[in-house]
mmCIF file of the N, C-alpha and C atoms, coordinates in Angstrom:
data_MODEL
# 
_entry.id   MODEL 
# 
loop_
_atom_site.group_PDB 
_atom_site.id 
_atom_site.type_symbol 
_atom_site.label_atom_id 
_atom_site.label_alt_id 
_atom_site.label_comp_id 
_atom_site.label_asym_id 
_atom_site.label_entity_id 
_atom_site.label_seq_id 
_atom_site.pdbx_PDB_ins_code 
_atom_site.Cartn_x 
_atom_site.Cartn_y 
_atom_site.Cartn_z 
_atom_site.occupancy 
_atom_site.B_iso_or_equiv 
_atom_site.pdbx_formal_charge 
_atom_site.auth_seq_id 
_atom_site.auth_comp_id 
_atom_site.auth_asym_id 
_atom_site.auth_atom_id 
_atom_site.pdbx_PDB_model_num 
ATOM 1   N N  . UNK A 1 1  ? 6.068  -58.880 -20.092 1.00 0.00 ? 1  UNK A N  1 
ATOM 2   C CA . UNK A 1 1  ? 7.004  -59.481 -21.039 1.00 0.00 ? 1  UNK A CA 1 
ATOM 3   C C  . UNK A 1 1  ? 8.207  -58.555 -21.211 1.00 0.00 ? 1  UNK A C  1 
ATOM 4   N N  . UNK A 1 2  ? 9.442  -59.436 -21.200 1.00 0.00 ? 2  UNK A N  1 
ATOM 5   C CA . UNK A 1 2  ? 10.759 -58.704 -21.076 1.00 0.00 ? 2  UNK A CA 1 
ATOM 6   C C  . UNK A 1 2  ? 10.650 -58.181 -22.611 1.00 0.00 ? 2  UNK A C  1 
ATOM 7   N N  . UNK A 1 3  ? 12.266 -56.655 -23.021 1.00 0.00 ? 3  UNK A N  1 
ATOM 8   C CA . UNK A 1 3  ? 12.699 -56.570 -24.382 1.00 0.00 ? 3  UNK A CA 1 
ATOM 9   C C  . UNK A 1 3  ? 13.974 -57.831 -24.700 1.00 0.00 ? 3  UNK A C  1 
ATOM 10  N N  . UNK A 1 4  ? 13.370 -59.137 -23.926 1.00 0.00 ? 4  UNK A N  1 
ATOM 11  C CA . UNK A 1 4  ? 14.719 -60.040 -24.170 1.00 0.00 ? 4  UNK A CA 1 
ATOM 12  C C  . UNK A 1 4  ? 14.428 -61.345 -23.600 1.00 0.00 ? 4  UNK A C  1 
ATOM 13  N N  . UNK A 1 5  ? 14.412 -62.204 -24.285 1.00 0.00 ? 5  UNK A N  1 
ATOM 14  C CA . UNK A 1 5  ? 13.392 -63.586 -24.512 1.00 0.00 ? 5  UNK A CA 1 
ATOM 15  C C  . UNK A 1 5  ? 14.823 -64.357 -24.462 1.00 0.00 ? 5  UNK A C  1 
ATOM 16  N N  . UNK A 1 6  ? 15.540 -65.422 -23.558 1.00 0.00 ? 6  UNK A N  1 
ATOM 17  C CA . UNK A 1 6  ? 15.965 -66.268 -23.676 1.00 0.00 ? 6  UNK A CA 1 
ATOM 18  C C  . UNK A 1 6  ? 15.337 -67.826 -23.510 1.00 0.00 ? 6  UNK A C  1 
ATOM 19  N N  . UNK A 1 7  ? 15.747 -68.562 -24.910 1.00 0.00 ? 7  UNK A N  1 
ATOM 20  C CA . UNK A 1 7  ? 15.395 -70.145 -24.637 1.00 0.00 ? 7  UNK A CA 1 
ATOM 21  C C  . UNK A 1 7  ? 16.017 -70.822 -24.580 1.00 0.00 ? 7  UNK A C  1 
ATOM 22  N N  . UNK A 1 8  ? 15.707 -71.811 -23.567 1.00 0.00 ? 8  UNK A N  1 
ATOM 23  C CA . UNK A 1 8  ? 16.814 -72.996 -22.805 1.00 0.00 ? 8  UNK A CA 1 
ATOM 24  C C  . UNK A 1 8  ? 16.404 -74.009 -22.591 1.00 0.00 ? 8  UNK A C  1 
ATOM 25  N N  . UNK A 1 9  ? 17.325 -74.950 -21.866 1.00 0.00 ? 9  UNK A N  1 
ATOM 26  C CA . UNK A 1 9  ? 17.014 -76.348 -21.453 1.00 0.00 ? 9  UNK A CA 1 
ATOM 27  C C  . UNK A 1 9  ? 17.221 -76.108 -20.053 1.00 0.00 ? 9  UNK A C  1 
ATOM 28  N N  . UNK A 1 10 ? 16.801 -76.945 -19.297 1.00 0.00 ? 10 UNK A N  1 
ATOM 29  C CA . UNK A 1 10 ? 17.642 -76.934 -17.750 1.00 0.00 ? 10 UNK A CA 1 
ATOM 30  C C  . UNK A 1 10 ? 18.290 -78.039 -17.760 1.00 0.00 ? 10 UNK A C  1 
ATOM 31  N N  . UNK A 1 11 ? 18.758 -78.495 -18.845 1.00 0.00 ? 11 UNK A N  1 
ATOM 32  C CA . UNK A 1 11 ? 19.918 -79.604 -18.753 1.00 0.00 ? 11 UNK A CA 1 
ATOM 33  C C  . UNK A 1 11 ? 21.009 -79.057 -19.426 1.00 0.00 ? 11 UNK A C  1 
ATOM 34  N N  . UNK A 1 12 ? 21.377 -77.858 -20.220 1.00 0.00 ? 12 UNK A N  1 
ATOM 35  C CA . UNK A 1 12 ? 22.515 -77.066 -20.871 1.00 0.00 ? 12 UNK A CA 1 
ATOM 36  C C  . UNK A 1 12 ? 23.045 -76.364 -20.186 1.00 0.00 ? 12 UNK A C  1 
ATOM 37  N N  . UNK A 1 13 ? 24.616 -76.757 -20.078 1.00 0.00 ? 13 UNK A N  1 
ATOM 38  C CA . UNK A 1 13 ? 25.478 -75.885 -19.716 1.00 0.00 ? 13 UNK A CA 1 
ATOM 39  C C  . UNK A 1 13 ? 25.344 -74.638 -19.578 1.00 0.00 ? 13 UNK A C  1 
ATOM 40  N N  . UNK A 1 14 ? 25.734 -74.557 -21.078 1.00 0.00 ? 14 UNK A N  1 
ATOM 41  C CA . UNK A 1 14 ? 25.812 -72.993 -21.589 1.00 0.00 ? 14 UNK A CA 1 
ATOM 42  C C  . UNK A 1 14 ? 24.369 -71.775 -21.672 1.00 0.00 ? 14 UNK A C  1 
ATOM 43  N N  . UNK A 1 15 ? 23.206 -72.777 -21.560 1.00 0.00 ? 15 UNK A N  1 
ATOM 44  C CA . UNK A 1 15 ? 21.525 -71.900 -21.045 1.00 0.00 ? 15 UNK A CA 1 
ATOM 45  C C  . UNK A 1 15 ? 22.096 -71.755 -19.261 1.00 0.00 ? 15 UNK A C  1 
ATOM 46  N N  . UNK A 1 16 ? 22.477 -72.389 -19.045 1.00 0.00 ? 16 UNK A N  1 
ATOM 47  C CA . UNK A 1 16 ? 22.642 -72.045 -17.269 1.00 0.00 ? 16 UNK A CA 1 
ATOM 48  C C  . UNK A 1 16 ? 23.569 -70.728 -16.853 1.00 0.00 ? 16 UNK A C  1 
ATOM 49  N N  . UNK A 1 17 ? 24.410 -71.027 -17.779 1.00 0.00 ? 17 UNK A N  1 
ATOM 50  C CA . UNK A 1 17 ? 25.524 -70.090 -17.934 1.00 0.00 ? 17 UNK A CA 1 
ATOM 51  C C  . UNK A 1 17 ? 25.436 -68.495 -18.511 1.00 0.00 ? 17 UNK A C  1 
ATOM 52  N N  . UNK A 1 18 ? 24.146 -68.875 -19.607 1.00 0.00 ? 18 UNK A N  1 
ATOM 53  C CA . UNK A 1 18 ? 23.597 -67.226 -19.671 1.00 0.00 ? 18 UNK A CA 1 
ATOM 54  C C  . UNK A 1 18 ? 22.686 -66.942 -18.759 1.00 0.00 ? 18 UNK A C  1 
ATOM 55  N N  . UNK A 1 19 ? 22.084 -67.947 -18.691 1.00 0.00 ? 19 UNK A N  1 
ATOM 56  C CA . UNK A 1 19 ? 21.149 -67.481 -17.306 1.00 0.00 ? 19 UNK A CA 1 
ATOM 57  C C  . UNK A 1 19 ? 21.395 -66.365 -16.300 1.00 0.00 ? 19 UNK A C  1 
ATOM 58  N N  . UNK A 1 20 ? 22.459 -67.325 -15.442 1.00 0.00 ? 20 UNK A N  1 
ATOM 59  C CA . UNK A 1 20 ? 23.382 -66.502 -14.653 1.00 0.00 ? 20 UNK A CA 1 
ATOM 60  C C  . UNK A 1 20 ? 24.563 -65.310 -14.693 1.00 0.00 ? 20 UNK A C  1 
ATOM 61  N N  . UNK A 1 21 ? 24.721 -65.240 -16.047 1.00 0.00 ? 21 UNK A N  1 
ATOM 62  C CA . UNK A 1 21 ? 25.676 -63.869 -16.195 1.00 0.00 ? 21 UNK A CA 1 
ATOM 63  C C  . UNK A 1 21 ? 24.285 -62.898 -16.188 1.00 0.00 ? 21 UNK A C  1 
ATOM 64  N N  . UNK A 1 22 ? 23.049 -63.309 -17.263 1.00 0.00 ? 22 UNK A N  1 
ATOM 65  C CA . UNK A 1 22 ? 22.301 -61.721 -17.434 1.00 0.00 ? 22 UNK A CA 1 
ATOM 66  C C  . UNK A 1 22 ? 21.588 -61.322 -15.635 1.00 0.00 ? 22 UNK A C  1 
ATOM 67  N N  . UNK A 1 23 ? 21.359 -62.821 -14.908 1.00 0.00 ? 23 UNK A N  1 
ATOM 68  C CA . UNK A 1 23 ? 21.141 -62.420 -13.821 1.00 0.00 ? 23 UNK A CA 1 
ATOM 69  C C  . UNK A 1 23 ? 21.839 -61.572 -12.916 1.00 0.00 ? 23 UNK A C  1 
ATOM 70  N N  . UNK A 1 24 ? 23.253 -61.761 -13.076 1.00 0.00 ? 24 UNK A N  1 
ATOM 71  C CA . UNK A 1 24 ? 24.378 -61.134 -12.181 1.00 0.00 ? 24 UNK A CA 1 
ATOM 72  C C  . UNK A 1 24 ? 24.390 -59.430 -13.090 1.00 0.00 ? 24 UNK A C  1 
ATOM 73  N N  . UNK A 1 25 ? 24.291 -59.539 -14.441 1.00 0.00 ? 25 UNK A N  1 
ATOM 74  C CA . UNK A 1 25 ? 24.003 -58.376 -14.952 1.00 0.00 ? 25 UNK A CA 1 
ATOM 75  C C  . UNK A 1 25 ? 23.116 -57.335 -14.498 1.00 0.00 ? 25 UNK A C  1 
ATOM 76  N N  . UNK A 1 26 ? 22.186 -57.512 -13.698 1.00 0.00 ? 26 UNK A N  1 
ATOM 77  C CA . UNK A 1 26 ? 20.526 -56.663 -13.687 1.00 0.00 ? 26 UNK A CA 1 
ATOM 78  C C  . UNK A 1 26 ? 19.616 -56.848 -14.983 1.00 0.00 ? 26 UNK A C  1 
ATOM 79  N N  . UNK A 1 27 ? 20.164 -57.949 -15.756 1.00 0.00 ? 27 UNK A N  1 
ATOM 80  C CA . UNK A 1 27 ? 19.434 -57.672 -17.300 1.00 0.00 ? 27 UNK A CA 1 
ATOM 81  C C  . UNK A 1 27 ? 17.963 -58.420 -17.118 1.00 0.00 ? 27 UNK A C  1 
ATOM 82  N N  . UNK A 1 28 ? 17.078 -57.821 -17.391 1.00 0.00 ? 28 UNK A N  1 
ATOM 83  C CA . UNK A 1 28 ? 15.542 -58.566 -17.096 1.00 0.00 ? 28 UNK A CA 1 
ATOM 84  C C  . UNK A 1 28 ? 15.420 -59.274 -18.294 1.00 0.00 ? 28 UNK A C  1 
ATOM 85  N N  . UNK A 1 29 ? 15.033 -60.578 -18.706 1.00 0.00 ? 29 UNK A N  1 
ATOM 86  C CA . UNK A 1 29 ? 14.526 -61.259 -19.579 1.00 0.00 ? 29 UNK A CA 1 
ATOM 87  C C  . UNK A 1 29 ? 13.880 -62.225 -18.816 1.00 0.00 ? 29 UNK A C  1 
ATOM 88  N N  . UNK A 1 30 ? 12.979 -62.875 -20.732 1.00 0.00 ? 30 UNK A N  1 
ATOM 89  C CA . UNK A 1 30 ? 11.955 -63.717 -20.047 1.00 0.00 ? 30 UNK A CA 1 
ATOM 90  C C  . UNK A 1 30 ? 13.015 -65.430 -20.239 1.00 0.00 ? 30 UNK A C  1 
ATOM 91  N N  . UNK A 1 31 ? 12.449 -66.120 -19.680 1.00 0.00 ? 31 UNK A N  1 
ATOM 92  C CA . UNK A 1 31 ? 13.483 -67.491 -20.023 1.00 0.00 ? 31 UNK A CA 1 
ATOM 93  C C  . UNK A 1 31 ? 12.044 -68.740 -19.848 1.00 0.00 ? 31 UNK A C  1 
ATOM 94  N N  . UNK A 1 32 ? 12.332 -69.131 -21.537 1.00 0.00 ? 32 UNK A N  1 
ATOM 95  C CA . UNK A 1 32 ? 11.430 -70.333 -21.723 1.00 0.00 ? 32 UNK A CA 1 
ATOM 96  C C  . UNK A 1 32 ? 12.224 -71.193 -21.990 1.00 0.00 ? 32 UNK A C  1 
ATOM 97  N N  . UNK A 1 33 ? 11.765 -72.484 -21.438 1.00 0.00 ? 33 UNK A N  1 
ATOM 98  C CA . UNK A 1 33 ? 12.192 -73.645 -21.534 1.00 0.00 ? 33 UNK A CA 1 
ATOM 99  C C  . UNK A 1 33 ? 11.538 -74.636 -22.867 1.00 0.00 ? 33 UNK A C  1 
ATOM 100 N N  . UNK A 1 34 ? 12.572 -74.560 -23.539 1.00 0.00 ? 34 UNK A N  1 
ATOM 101 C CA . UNK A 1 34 ? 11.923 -75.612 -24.703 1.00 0.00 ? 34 UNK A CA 1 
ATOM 102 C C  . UNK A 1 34 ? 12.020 -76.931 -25.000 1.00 0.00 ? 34 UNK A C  1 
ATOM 103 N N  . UNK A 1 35 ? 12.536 -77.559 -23.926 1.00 0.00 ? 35 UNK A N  1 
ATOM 104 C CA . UNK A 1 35 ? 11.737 -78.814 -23.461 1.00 0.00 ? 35 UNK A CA 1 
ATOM 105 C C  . UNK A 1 35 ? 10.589 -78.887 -23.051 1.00 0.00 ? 35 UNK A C  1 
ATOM 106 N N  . UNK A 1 36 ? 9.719  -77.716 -22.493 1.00 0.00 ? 36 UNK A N  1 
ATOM 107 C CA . UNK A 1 36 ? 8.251  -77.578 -21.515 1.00 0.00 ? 36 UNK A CA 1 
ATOM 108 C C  . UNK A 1 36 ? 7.469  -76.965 -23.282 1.00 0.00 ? 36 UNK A C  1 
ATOM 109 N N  . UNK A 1 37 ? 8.083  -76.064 -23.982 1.00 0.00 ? 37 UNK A N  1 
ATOM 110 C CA . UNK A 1 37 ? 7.381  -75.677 -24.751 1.00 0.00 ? 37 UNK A CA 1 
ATOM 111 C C  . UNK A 1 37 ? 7.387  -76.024 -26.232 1.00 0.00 ? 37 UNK A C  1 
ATOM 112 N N  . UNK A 1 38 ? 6.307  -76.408 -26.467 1.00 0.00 ? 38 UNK A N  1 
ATOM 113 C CA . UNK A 1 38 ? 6.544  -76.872 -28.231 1.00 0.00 ? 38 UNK A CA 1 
ATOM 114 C C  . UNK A 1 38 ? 6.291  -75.691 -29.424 1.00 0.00 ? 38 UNK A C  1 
ATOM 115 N N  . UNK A 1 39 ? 5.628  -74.688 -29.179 1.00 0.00 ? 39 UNK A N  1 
ATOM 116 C CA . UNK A 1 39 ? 6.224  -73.611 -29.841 1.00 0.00 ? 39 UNK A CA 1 
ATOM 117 C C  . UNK A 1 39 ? 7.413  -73.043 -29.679 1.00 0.00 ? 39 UNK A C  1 
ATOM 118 N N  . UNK A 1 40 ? 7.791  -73.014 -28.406 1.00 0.00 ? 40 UNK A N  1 
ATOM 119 C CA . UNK A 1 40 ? 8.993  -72.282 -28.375 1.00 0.00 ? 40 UNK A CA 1 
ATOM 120 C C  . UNK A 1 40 ? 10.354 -73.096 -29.285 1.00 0.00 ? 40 UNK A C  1 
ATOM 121 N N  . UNK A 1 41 ? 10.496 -74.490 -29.291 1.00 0.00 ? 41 UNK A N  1 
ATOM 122 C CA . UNK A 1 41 ? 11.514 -75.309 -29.617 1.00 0.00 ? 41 UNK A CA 1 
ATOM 123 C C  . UNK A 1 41 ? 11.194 -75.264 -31.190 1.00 0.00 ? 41 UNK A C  1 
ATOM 124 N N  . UNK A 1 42 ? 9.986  -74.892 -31.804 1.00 0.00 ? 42 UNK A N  1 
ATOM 125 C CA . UNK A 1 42 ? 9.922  -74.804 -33.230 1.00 0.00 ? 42 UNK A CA 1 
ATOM 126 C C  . UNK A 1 42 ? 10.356 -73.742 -33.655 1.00 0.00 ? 42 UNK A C  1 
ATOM 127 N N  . UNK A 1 43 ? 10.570 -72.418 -32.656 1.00 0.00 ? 43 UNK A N  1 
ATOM 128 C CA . UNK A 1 43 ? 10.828 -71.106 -33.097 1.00 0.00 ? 43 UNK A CA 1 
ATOM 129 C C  . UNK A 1 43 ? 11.960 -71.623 -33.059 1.00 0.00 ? 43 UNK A C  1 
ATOM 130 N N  . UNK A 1 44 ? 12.857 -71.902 -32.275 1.00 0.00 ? 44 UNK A N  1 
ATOM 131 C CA . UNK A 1 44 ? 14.362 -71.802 -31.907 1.00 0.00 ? 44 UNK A CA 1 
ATOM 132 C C  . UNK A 1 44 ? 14.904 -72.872 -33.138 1.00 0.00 ? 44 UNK A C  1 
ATOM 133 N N  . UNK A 1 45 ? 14.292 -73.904 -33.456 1.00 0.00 ? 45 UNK A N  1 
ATOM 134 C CA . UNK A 1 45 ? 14.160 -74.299 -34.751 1.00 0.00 ? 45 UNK A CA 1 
ATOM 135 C C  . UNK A 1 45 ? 14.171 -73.665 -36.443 1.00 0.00 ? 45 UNK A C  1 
ATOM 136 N N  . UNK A 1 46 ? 13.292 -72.668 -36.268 1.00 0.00 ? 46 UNK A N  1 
ATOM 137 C CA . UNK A 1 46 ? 12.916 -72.136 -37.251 1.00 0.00 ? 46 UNK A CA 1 
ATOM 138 C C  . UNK A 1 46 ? 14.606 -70.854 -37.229 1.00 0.00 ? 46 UNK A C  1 
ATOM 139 N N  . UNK A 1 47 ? 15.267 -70.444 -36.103 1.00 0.00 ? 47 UNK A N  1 
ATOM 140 C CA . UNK A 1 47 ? 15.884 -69.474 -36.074 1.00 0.00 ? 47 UNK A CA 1 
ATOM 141 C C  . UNK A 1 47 ? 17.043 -70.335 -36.219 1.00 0.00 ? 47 UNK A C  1 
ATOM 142 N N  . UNK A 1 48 ? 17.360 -71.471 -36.397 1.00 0.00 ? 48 UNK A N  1 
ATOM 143 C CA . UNK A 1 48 ? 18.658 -72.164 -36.182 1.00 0.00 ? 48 UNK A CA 1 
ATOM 144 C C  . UNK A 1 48 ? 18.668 -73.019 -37.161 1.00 0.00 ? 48 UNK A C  1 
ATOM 145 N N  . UNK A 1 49 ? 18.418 -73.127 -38.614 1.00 0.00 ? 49 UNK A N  1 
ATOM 146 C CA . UNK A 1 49 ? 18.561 -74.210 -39.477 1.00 0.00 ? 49 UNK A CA 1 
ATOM 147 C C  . UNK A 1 49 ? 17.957 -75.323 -39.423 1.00 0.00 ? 49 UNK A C  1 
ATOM 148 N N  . UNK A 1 50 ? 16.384 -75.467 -38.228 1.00 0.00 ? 50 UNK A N  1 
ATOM 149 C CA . UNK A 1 50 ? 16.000 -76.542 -38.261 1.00 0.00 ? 50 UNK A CA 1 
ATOM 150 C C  . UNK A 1 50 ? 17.155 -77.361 -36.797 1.00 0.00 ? 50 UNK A C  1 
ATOM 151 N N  . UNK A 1 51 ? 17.862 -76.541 -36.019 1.00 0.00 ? 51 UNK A N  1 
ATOM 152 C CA . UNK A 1 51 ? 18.171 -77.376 -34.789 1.00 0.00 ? 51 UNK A CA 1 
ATOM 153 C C  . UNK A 1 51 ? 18.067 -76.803 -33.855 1.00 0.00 ? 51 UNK A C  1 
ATOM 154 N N  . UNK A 1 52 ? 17.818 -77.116 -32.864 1.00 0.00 ? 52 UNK A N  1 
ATOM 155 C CA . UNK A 1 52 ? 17.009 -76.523 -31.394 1.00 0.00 ? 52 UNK A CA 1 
ATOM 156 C C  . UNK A 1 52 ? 18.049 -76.706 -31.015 1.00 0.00 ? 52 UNK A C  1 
ATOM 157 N N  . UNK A 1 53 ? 19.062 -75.524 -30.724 1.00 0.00 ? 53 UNK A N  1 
ATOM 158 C CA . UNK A 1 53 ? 20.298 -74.934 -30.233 1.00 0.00 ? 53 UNK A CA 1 
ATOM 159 C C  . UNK A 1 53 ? 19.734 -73.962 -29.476 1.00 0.00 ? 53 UNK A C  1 
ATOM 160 N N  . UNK A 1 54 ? 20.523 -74.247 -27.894 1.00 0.00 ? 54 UNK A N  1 
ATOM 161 C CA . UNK A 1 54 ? 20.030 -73.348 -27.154 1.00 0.00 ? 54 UNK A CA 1 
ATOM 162 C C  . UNK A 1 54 ? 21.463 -73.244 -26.674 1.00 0.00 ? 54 UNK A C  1 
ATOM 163 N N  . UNK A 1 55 ? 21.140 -71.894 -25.714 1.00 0.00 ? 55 UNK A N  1 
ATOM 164 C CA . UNK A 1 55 ? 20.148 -70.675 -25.540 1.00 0.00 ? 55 UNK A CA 1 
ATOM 165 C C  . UNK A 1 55 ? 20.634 -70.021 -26.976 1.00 0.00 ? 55 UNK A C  1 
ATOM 166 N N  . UNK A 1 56 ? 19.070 -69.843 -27.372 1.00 0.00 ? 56 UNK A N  1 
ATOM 167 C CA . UNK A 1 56 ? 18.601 -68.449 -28.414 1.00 0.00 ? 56 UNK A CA 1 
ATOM 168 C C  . UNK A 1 56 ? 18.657 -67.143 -28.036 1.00 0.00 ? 56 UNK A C  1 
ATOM 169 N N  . UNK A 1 57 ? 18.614 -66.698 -27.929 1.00 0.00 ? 57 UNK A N  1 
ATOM 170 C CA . UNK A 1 57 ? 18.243 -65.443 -27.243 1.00 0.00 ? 57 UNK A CA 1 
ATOM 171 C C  . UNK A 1 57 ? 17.515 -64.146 -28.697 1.00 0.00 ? 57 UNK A C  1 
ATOM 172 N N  . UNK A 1 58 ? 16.504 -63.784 -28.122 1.00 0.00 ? 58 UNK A N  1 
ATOM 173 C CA . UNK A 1 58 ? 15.642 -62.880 -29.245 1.00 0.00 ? 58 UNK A CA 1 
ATOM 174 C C  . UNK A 1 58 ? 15.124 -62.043 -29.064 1.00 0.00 ? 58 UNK A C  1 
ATOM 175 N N  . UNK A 1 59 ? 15.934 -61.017 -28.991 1.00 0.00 ? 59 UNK A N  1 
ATOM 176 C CA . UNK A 1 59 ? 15.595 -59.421 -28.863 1.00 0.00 ? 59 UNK A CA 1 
ATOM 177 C C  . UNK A 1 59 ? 14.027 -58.651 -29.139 1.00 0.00 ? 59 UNK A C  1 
ATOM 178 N N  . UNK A 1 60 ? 14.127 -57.761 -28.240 1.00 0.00 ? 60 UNK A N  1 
ATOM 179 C CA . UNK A 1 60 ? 13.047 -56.933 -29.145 1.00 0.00 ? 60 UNK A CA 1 
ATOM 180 C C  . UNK A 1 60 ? 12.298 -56.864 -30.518 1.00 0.00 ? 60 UNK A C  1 
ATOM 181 N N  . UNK A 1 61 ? 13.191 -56.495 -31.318 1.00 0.00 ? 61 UNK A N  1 
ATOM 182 C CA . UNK A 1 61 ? 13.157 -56.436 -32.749 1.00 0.00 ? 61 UNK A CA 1 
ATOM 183 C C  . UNK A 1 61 ? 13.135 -57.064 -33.736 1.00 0.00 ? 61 UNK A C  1 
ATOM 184 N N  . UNK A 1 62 ? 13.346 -58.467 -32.838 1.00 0.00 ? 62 UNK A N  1 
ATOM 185 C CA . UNK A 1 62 ? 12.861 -59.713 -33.315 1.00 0.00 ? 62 UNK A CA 1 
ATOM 186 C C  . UNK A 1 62 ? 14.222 -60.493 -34.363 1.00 0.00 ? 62 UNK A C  1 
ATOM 187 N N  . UNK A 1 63 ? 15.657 -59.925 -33.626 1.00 0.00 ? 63 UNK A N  1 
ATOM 188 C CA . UNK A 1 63 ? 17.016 -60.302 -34.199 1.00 0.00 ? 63 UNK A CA 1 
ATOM 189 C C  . UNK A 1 63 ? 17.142 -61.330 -33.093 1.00 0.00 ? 63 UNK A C  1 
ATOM 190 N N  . UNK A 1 64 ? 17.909 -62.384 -33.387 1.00 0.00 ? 64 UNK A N  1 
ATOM 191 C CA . UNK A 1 64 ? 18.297 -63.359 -32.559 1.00 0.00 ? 64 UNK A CA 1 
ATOM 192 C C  . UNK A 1 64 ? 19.631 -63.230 -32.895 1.00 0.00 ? 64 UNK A C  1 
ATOM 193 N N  . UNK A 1 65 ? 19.856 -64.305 -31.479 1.00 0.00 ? 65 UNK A N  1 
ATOM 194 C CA . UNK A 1 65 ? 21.420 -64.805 -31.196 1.00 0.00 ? 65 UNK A CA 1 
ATOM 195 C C  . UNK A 1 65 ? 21.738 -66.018 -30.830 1.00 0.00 ? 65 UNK A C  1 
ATOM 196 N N  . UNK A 1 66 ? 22.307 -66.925 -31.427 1.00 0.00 ? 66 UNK A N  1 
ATOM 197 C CA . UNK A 1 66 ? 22.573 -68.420 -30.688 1.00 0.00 ? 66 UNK A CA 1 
ATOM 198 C C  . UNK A 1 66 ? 23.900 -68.897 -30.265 1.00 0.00 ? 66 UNK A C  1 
ATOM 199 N N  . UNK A 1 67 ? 23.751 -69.096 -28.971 1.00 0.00 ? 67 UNK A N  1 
ATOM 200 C CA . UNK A 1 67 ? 24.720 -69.368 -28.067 1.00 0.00 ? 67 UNK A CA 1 
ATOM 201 C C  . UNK A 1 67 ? 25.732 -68.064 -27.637 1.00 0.00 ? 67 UNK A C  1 
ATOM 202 N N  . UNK A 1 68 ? 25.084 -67.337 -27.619 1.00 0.00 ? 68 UNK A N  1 
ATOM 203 C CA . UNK A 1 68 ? 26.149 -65.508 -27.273 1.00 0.00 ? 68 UNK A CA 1 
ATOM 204 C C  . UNK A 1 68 ? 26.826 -65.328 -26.334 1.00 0.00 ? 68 UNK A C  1 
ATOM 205 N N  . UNK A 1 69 ? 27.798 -65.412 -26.219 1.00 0.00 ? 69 UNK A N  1 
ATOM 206 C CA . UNK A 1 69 ? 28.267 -64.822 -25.023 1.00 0.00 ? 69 UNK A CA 1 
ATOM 207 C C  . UNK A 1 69 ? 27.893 -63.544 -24.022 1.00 0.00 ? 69 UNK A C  1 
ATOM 208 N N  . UNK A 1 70 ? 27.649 -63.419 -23.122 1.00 0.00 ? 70 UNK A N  1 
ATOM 209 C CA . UNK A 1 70 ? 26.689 -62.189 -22.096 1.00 0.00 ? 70 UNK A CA 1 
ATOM 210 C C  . UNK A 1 70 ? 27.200 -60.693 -22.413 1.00 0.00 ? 70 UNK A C  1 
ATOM 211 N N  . UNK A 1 71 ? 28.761 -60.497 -22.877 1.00 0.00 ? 71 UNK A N  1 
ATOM 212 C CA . UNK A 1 71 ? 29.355 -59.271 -23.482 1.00 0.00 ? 71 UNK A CA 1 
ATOM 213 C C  . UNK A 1 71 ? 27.956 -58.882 -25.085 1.00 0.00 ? 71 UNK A C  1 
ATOM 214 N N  . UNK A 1 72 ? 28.288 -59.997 -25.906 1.00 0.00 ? 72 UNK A N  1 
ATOM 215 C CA . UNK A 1 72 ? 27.764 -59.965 -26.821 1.00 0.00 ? 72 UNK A CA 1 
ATOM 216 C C  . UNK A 1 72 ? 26.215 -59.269 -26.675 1.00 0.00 ? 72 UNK A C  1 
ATOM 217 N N  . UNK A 1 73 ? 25.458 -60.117 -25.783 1.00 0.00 ? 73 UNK A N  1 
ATOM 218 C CA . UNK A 1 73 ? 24.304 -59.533 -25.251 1.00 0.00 ? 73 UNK A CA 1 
ATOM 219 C C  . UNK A 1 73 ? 23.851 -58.284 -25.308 1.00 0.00 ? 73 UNK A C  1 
ATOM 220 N N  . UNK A 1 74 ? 24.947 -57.534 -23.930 1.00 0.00 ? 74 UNK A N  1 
ATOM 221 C CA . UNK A 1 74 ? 24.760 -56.761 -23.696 1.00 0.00 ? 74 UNK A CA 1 
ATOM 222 C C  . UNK A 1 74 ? 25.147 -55.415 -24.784 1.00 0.00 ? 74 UNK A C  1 
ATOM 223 N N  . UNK A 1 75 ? 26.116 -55.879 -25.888 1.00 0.00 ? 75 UNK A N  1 
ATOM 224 C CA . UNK A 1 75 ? 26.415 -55.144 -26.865 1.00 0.00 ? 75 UNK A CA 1 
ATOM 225 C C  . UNK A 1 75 ? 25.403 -54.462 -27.549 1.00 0.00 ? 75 UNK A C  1 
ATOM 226 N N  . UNK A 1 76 ? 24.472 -55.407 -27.931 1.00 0.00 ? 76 UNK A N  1 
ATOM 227 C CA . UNK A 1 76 ? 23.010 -55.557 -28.354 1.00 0.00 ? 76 UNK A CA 1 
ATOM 228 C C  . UNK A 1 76 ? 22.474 -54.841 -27.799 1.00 0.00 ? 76 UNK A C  1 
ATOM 229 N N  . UNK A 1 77 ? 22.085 -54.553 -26.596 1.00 0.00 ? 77 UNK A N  1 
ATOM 230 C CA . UNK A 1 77 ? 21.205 -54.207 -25.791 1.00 0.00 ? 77 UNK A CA 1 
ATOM 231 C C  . UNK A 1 77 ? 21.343 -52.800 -25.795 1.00 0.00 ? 77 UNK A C  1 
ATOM 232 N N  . UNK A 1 78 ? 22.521 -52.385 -25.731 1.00 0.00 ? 78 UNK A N  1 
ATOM 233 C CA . UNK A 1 78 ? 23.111 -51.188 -25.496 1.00 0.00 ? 78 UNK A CA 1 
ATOM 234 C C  . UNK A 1 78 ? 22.865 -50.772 -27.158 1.00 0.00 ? 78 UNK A C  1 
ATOM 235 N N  . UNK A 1 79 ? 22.909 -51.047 -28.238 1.00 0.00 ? 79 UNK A N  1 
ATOM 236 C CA . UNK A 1 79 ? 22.557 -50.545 -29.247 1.00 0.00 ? 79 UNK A CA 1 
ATOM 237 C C  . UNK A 1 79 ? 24.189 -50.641 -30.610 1.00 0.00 ? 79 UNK A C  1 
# 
């Protein structure tokens, strides 16, 4: 298990779009799909006002981010 949990759709733009920057990054995370998962879409729920807005993204430490840009990310990451 990654220090960096992204959740997505494979029908969202913008989940495809972080996808591929943290990939082009070297950044290791895990990536659940919360269409496949029904815990996962209640967390991303529970972290978003009750709307399954993706990509979440949820750090280590258990801080989230919704819809971040990959700078932003990595801001994070870096401390």
């Amino acid at each position: 298990m990654s220090d960096l949990t992204v959740y997505t759709t494979s029908w969202c733009p913008f989940s495809r779009r972080l996808v591929t920057d943290l990939d082009r990054a070297g950044i290791e995370f895990d990536d659940i799909d919360v269409d496949e998962d029904g815990e996962a879409a209640a967390l991303v729920q529970s972290l978003n006002n009750g709307n399954r807005t993706v990509p979440t993204v949820v750090f280590a430490d258990g801080t989230s981010l919704t819809n971040p840009p990959i700078a932003l990310v990595k801001a994070r990451l870096a401390g």
